[in-house]
C-alpha positions in Angstrom: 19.2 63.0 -95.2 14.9 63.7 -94.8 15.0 67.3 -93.4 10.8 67.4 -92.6 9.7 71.2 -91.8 7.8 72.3 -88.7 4.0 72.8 -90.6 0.4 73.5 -89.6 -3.1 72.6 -89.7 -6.1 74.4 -90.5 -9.8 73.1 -90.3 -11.6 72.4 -93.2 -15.1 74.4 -93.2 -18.2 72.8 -92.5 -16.3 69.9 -91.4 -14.2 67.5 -88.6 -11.5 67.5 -91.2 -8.1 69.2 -90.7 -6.2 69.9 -93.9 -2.5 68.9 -93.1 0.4 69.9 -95.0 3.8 68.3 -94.4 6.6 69.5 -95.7 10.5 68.9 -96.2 14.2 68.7 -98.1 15.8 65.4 -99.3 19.7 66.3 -99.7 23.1 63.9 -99.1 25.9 65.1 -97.4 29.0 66.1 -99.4 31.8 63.7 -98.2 35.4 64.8 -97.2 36.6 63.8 -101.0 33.8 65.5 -102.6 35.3 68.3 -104.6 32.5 71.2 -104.4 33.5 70.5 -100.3 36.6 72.4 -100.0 35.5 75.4 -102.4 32.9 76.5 -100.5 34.6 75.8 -97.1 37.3 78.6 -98.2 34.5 80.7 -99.5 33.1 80.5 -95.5 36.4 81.0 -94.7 36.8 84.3 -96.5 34.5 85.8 -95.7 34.5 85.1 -92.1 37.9 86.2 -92.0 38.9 82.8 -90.3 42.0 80.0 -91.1 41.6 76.4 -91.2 41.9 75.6 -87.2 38.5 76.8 -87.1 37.4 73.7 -89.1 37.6 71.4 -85.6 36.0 74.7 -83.6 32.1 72.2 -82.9 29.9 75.4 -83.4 31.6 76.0 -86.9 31.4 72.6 -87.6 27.7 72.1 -86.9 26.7 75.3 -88.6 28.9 74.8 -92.2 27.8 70.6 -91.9 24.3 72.2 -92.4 25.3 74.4 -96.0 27.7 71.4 -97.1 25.0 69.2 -98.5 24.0 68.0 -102.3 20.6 68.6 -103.0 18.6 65.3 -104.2 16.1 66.5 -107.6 13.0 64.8 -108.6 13.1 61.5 -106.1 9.9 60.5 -104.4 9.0 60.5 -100.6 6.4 58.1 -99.2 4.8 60.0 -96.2 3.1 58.3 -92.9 0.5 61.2 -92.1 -2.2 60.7 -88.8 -2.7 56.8 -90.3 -2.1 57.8 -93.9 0.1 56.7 -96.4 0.6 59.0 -99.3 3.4 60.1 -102.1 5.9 63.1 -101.3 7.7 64.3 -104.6 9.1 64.9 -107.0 11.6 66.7 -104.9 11.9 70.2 -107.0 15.0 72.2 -107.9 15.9 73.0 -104.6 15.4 69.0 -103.1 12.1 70.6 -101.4 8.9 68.2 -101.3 5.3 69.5 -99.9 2.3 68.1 -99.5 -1.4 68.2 -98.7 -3.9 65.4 -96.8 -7.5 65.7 -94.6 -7.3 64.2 -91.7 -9.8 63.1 -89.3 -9.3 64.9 -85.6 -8.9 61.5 -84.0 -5.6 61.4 -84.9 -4.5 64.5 -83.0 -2.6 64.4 -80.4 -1.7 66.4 -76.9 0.5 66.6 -74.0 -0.8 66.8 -71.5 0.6 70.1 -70.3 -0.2 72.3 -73.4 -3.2 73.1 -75.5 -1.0 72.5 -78.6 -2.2 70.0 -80.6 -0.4 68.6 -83.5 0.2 65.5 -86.0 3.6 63.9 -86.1 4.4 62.4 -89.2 7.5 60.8 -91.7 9.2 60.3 -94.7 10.6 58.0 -96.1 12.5 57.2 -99.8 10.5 55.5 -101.9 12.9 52.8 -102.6 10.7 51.4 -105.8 10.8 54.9 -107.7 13.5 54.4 -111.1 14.4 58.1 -109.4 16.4 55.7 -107.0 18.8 55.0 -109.8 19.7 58.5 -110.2 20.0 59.0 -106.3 23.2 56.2 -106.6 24.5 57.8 -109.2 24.4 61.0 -107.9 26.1 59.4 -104.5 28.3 57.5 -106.0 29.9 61.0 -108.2 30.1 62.9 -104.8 31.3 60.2 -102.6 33.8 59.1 -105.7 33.4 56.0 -104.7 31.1 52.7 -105.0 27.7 53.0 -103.2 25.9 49.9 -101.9 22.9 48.5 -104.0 20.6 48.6 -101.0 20.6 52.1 -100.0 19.3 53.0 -96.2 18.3 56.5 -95.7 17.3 57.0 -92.4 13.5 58.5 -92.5 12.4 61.9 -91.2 10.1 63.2 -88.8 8.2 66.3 -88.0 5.1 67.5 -87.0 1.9 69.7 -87.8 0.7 72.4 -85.6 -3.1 72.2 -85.3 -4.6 76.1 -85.1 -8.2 76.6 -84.9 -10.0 78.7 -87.0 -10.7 81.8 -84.9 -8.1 82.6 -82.0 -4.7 84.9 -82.0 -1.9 84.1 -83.7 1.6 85.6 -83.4 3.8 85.8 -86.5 7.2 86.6 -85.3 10.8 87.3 -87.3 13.6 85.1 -85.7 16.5 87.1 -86.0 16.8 90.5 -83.7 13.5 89.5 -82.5 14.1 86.5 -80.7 17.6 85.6 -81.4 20.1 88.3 -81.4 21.8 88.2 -84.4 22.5 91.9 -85.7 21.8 91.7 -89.2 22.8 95.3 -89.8 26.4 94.8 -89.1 27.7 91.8 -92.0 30.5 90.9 -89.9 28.4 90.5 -86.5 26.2 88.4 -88.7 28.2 85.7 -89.8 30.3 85.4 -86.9 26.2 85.2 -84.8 25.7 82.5 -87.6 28.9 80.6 -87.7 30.8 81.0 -85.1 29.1 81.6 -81.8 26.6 80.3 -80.0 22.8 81.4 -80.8 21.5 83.7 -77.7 18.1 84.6 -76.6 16.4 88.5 -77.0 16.0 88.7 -73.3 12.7 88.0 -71.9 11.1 87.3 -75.6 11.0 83.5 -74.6 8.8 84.3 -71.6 6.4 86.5 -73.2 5.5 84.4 -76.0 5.3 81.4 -73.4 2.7 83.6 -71.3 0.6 84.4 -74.5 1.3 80.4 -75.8 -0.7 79.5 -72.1 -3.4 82.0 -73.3 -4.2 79.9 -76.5 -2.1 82.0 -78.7 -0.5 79.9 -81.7 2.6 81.1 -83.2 4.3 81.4 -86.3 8.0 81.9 -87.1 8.4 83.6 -90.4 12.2 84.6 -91.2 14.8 85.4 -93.9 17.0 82.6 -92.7 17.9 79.7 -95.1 16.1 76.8 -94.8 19.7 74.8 -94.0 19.6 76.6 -90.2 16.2 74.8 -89.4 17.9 72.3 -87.6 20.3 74.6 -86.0 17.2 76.8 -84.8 15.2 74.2 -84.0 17.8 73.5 -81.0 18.0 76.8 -80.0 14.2 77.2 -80.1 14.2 74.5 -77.5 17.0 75.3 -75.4 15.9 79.2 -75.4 12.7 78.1 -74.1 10.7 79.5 -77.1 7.1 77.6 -78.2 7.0 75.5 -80.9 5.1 77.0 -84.0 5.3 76.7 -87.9 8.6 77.4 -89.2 8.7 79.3 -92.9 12.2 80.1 -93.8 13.9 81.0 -96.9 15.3 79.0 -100.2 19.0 79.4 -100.1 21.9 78.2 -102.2 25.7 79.6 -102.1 25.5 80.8 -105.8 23.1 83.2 -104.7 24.8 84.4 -102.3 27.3 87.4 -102.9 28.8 88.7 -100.8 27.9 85.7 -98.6 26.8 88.2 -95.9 23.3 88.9 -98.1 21.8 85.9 -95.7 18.2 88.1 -95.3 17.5 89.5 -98.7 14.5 87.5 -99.7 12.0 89.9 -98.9 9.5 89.3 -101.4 9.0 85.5 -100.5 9.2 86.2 -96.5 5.8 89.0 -97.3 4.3 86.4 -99.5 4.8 83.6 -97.1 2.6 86.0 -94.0 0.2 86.8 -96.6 -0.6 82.5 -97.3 -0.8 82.3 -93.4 -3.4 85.1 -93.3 -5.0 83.8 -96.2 -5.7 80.2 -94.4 -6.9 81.1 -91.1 -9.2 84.6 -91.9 -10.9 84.1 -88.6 -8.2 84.2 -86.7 -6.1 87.5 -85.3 -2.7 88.4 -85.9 0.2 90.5 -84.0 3.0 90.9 -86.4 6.1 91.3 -84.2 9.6 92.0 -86.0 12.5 94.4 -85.4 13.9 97.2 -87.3 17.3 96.0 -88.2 16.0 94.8 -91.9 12.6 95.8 -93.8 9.9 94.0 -91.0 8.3 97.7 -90.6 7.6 98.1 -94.4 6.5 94.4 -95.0 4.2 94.0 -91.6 2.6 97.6 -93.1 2.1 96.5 -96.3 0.9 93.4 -95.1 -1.8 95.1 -92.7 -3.3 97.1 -95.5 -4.2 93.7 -97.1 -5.7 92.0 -94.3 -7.0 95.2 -92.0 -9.6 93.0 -89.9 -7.4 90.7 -89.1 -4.0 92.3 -88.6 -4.6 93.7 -85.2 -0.9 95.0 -83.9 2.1 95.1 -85.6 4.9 95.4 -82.8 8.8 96.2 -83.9 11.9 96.1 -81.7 14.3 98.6 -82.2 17.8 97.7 -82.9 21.0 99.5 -84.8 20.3 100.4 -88.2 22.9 99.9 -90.9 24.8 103.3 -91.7 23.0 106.0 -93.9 19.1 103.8 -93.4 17.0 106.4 -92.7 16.3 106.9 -89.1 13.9 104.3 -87.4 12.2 107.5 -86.2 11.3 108.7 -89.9 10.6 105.4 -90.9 8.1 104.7 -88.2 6.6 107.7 -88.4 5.8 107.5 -92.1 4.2 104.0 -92.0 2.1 105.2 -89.2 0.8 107.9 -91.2 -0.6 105.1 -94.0 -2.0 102.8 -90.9 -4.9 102.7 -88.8 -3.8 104.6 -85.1 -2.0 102.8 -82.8 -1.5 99.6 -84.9 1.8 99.9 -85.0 4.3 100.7 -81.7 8.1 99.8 -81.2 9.5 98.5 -78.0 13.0 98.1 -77.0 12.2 95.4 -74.2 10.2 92.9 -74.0 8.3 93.8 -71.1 6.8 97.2 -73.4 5.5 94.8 -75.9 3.6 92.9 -73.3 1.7 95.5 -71.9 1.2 96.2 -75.9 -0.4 93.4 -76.8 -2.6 93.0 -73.6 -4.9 94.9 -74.9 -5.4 92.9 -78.0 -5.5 90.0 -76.8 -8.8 90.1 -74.7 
């Protein structure tokens, strides 16, 4: 399996060029006989407080089918990017591959109902590394059985949002901000993850569509592990939400525990906003989060950094965890160490349109 990440594209200076970065995750199922498989099915089990019959339920089948993969180290990719052909690899620890190539703006591409413009590309094993060898060996320990000498993994696609270098740019959280999830409760949150389907923050998908139209280019920045892309990838589009650059978080069962700590990356989610900003510093940015987790406290700190280009930081309010301090307190002493009326909260999504009006002009 070639998982290949949603990316983006920023012009090179003084130049045509567009510096593309592709990105993605080489893993291989674990079969029914493999025998990490039924460990961490009853570990999913536990802690959803479910039996086995929900092993033929489809949404908890989808959603575990995602986690129940082996990770493939140190194999090379080769990569078809806007007509060229480079290397991908060594996968690292984690089965993650990244990067970089200049691309002429020929090779862009648009449809013809959208301003978006983007670079599709793939992936592809390269089937004359020696890291091959391990890859059979690896298959042929988790699978238990023989694997055949001429191995066809399917290849991977994704594609490369192109942003300009000046415009606005949205960097939104995923969950309580546009999927309701309701990270505060641990229970609500696994069952939201596992169990039911993904719904829509009412009216989020037509807002962000109405400021897409307007040019603005968006970026979805979340705690959730990098095995959901797939998963949010279909909601994205059946929710109606734009496409954007997807940066979620490195994830792996042993580092979860209790298995309900799904959002506690919050150093690498503040670092990964603060690389955004970093390549595009003529652009402007509304940070939009919610209050469930630490989005206040990181969007803040993250607006001292950058102050000419942060220009709103909006946060929905949602149920805090028992004993957080009150969103009230919260708000109010982050306002006190900001610039006034950078950042507001809103409950619907209507408030935070008539928010970010204003900035947007």
């Amino acid at each position: 399996m070639i998982a290949c990440f949603p990316t983006y594209a920023r012009q090179l200076p003084n130049t045509d060029l567009w510096k593309v970065k592709v990105a993605g995750m080489l893993a291989v199922p674990l079969p029914e006989s493999s025998r990490w498989r039924s460990p961490a099915l009853a570990m999913l089990r536990r802690a959803l407080e479910v039996g086995p019959e929900y092993d033929a339920d489809p949404i908890f089948q989808a959603r575990v089918a995602a986690f129940l993969f082996q990770r493939v180290v140190g194999c090379r990719l080769r990569l078809q990017v806007g007509g060229h052909e480079l290397e991908g690899g060594p996968t690292d620890r984690l089965g993650h591959f990244e990067q970089s190539v200049d691309v002429d703006p020929s090779r862009l591409s648009s449809p013809s109902d959208s301003t978006t413009h983007w670079i599709t590309y793939q992936a592809q094993l390269d089937t004359s590394d020696q890291q091959v060898r391990r890859l059979h060996s690896m298959l042929r320990e988790t699978a238990g059985r023989e694997i055949p000498e001429h191995l066809d993994l399917p290849a991977g696609g994704g594609r490369v949002e192109c942003i300009p270098h000046a415009g606005l740019s949205v960097i939104s959280d995923i969950d309580d901000t546009v999927k309701l999830t309701n990270v505060a409760d641990r229970r609500e949150l696994l069952a939201n993850t596992f169990l039911r389907p993904f719904q829509a923050v009412q009216g989020m998908a037509e807002l962000y569509h109405q400021w897409q139209a307007a040019g603005t280019a968006f970026h979805y920045v979340s705690s959730s592990p990098w095995q959901l892309a797939g998963c949010l990838g279909d909601f994205f589009q059946d929710a109606g939400l734009p496409t954007g650059s997807m940066h979620l978080s490195h994830f792996r069962f042993k580092d979860m525990t209790p298995l309900g700590r799904l959002t506690s990356k919050k150093r690498s989610k503040r670092r990964a906003i603060e690389k955004i900003l970093a390549d595009f510093p003529g652009r402007r940015f509304v940070l939009v989060g919610d209050s469930g987790e630490k989005d206040p406290e990181i969007y803040a700190t993250v607006a001292r950094r950058f102050p000419q280009q942060v220009v709103a930081i909006a946060i929905r309010e949602v149920a805090s965890k028992p004993r957080a301090k009150s969103l009230t307190d919260r708000i109010e002493h982050l306002r006190n160490r900001l610039p006034a009326g950078l950042l507001t909260t809103f409950r619907e999504a209507s408030e935070l349109a008539e928010r970010v009006a204003s900035v947007a002009e």
